[in-house]
TISEKOL-212470 format. One record per atom (N, C-alpha, C): atom name; z negated, x negated, y negated; residue number from 1. Coordinates in nm, 2 decimals. Layout:
ATOM   atome       c3       c1       c2   num
ATOM      CA        Z        X        Y   NUM
...
This chain:
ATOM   atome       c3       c1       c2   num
ATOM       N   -15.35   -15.40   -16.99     1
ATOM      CA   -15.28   -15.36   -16.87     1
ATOM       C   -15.26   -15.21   -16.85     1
ATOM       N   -15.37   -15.13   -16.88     2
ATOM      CA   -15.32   -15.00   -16.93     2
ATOM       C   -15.24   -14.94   -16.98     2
ATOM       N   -15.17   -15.03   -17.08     3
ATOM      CA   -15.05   -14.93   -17.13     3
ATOM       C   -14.95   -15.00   -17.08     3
ATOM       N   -14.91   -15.07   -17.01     4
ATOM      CA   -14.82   -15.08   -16.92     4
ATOM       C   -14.74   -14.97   -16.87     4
ATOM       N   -14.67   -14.98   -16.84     5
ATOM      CA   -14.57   -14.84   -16.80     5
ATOM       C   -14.53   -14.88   -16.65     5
ATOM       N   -14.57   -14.75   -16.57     6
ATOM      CA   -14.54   -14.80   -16.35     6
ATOM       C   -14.36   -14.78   -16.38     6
ATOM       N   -14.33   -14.91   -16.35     7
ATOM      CA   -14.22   -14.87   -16.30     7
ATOM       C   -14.19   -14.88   -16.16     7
ATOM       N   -14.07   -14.77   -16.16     8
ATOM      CA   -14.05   -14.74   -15.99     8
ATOM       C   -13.96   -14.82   -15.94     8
ATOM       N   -13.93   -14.84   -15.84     9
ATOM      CA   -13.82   -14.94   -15.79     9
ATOM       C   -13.71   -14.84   -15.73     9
ATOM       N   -13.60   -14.90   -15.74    10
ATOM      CA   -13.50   -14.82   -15.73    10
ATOM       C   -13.47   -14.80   -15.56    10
ATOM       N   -13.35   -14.72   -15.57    11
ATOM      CA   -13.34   -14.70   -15.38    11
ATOM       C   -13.30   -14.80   -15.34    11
ATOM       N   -13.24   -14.88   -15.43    12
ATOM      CA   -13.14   -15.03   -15.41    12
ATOM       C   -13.24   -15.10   -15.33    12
ATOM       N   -13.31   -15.13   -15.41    13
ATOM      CA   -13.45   -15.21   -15.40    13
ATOM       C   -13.53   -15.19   -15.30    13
ATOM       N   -13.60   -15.08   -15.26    14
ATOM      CA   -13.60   -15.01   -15.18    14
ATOM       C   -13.57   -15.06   -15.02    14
ATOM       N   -13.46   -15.02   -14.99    15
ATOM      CA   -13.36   -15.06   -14.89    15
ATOM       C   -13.41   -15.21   -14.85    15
ATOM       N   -13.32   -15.28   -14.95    16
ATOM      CA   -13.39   -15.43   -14.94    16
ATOM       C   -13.55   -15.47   -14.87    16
ATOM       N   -13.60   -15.41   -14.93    17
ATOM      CA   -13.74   -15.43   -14.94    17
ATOM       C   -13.75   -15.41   -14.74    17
ATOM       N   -13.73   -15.30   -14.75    18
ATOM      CA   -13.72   -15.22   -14.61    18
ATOM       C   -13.71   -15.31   -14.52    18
ATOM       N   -13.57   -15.34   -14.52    19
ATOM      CA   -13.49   -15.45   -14.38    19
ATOM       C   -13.58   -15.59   -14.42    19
ATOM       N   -13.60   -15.64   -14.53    20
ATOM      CA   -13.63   -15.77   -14.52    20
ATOM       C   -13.81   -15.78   -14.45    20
ATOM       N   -13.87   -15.65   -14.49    21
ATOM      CA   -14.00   -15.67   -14.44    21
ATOM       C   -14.03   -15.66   -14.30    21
ATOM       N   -13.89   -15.62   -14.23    22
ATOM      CA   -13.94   -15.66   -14.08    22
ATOM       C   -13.89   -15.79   -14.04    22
ATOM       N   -13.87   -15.90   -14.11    23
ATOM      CA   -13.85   -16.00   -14.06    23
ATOM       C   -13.98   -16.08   -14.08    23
ATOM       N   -14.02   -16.16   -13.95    24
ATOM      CA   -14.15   -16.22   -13.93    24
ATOM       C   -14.13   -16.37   -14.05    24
ATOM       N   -14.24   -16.38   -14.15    25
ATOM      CA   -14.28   -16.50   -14.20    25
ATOM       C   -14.25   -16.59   -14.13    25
ATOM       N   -14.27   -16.62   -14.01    26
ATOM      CA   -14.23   -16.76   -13.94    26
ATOM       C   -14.09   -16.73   -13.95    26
ATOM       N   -13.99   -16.70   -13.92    27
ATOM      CA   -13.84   -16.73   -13.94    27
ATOM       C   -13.82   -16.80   -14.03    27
ATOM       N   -13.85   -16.77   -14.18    28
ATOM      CA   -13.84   -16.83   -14.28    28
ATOM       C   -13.87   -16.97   -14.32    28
ATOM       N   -14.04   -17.05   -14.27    29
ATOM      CA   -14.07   -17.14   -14.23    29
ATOM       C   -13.98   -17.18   -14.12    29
ATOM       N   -13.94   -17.21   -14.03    30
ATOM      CA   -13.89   -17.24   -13.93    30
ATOM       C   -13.75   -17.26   -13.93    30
ATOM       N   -13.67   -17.22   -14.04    31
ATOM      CA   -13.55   -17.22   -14.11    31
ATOM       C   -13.56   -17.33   -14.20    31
ATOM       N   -13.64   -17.32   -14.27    32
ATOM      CA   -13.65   -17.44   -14.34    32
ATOM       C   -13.72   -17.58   -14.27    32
ATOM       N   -13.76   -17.56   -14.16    33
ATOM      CA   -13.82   -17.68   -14.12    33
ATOM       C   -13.71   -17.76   -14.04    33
ATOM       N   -13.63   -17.61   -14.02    34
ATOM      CA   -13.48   -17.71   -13.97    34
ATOM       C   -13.37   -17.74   -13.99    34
ATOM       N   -13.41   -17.64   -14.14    35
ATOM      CA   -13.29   -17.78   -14.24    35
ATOM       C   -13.34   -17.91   -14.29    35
ATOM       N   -13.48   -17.90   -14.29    36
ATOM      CA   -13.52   -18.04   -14.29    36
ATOM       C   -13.47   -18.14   -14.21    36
ATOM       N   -13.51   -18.07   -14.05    37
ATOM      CA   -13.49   -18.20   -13.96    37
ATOM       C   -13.34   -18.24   -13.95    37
ATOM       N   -13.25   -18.10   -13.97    38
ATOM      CA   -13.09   -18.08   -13.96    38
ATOM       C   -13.06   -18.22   -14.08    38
ATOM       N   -13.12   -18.18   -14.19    39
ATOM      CA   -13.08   -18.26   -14.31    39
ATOM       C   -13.10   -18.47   -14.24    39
ATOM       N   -13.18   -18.48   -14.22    40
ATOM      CA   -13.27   -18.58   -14.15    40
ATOM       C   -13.13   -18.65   -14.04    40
ATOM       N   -13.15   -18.55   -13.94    41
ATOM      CA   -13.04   -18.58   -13.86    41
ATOM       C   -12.92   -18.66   -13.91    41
ATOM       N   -12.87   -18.57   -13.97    42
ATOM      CA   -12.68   -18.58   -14.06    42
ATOM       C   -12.74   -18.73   -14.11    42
ATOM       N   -12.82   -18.77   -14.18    43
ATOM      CA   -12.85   -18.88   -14.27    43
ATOM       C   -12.87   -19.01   -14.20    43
ATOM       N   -12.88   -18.97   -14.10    44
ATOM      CA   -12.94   -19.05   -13.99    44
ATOM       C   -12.78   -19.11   -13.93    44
ATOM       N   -12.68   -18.98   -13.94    45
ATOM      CA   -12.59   -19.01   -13.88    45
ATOM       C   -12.44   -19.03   -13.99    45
ATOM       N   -12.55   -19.13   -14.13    46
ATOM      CA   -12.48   -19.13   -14.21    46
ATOM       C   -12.35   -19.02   -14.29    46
ATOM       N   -12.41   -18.98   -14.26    47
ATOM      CA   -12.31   -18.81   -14.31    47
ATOM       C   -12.40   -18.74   -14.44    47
ATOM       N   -12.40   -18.83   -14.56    48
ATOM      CA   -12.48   -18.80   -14.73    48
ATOM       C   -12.47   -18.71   -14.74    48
ATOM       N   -12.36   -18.69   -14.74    49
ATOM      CA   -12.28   -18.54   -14.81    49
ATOM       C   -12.36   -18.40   -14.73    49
ATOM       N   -12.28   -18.42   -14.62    50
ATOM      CA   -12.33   -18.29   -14.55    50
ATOM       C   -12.52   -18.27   -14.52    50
ATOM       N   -12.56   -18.39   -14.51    51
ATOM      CA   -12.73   -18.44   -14.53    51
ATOM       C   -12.78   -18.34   -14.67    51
ATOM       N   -12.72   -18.39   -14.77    52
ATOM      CA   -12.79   -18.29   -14.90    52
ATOM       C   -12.75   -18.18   -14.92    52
ATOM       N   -12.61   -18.18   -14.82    53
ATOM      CA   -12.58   -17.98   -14.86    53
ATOM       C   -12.74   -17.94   -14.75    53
ATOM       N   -12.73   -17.97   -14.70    54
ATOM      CA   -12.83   -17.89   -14.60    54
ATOM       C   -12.96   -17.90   -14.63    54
ATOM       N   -13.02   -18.03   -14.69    55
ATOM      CA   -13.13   -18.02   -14.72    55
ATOM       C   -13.15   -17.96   -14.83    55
ATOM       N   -13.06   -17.90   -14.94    56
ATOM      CA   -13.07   -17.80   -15.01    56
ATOM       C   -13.10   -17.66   -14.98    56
ATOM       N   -13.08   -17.59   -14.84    57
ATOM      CA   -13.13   -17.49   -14.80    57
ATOM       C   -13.28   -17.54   -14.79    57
ATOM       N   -13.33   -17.60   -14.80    58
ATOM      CA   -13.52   -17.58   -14.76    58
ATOM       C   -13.59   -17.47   -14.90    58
ATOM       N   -13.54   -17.51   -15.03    59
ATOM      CA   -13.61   -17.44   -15.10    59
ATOM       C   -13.59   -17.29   -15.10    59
ATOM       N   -13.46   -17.22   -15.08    60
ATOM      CA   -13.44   -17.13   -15.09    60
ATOM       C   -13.49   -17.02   -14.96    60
ATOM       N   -13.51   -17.09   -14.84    61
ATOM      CA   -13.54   -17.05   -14.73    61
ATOM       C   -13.67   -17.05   -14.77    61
ATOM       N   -13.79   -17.09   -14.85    62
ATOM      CA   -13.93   -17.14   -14.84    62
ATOM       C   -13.88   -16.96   -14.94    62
ATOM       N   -13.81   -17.02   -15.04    63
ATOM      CA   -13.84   -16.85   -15.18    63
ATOM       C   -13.81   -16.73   -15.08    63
ATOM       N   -13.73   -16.74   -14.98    64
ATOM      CA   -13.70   -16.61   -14.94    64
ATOM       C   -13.86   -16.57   -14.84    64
ATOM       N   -13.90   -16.67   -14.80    65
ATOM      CA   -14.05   -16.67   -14.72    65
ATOM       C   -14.14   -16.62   -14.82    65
ATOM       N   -14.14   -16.67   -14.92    66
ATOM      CA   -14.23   -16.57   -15.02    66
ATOM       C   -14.21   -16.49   -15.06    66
ATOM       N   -14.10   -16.42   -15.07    67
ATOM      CA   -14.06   -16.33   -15.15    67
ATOM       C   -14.06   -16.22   -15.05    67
ATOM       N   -14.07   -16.23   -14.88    68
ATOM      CA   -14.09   -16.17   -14.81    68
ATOM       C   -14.22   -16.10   -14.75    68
ATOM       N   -14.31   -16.21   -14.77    69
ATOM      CA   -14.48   -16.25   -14.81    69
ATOM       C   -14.50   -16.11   -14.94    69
ATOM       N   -14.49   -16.13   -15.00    70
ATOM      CA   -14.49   -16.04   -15.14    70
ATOM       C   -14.45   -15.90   -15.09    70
ATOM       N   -14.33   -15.92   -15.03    71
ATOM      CA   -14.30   -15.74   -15.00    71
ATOM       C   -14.40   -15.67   -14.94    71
ATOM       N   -14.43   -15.80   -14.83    72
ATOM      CA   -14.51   -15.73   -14.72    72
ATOM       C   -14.67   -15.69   -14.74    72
ATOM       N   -14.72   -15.76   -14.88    73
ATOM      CA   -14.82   -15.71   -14.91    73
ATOM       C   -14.86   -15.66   -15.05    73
ATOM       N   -14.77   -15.66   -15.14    74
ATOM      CA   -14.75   -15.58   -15.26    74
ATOM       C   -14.62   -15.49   -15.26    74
ATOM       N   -14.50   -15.50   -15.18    75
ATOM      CA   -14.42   -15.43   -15.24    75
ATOM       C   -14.51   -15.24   -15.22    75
ATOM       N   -14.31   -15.18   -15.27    76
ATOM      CA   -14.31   -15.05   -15.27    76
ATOM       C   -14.37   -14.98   -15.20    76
ATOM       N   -14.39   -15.01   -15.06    77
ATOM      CA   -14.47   -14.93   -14.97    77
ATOM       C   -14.58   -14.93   -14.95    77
ATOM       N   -14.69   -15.04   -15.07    78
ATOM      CA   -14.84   -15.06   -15.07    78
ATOM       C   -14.82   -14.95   -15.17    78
ATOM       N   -14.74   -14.94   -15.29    79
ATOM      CA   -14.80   -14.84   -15.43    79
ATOM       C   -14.75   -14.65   -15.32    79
ATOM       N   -14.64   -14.66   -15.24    80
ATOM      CA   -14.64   -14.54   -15.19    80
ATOM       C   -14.72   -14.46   -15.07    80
ATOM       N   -14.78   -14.58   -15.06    81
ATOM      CA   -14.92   -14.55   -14.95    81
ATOM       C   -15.00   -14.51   -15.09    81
ATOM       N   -15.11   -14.58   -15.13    82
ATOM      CA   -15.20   -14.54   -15.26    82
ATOM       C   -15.15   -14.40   -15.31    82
ATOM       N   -15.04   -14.37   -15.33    83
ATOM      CA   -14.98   -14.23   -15.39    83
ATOM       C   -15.01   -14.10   -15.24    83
ATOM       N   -14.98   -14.17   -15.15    84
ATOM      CA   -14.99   -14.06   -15.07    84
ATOM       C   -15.10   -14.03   -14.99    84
ATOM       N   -15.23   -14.14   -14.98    85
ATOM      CA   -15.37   -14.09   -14.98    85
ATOM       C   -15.44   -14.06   -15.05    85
ATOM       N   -15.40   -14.01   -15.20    86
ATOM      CA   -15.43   -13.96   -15.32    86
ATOM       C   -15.53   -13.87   -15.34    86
């Protein structure tokens, strides 16, 4: 793991990182729990189609919950803290 090389993350990245880490973990859960029920609903009210478009947002809503998870405790601004109590 030593010779590994730090790479830096770009300002692009950055940015992202930024705006998305102020959105609370529950949003994410709670988005997906209601395309679940959304999905559920529609199916209920015989509507297949529009039932599996929606139930296909649960995964992606769960990866954006992690991926938000992750920023907020490994991204760019954990290695820029470490650098700047150096």
């Amino acid at each position: 793991m030593e010779n590994m090389k730090a790479y830096k993350e770009g300002p692009f990245t950055k940015a992202i990182e930024k705006q998305t880490s102020k959105i609370p973990s529950d949003f994410f859960l709670a988005a997906a729990i209601t395309a679940m029920a959304s999905s559920l609903t529609l199916k209920c009210f015989k509507q297949s189609h529009a039932a599996l478009f929606v139930g296909q947002w649960v995964a992606p809503f769960l990866l954006l919950g992690i991926y938000n998870k992750i920023v907020k405790v490994e991204g760019h601004d954990k290695e820029d803290e470490g650098t700047a109590n150096s």
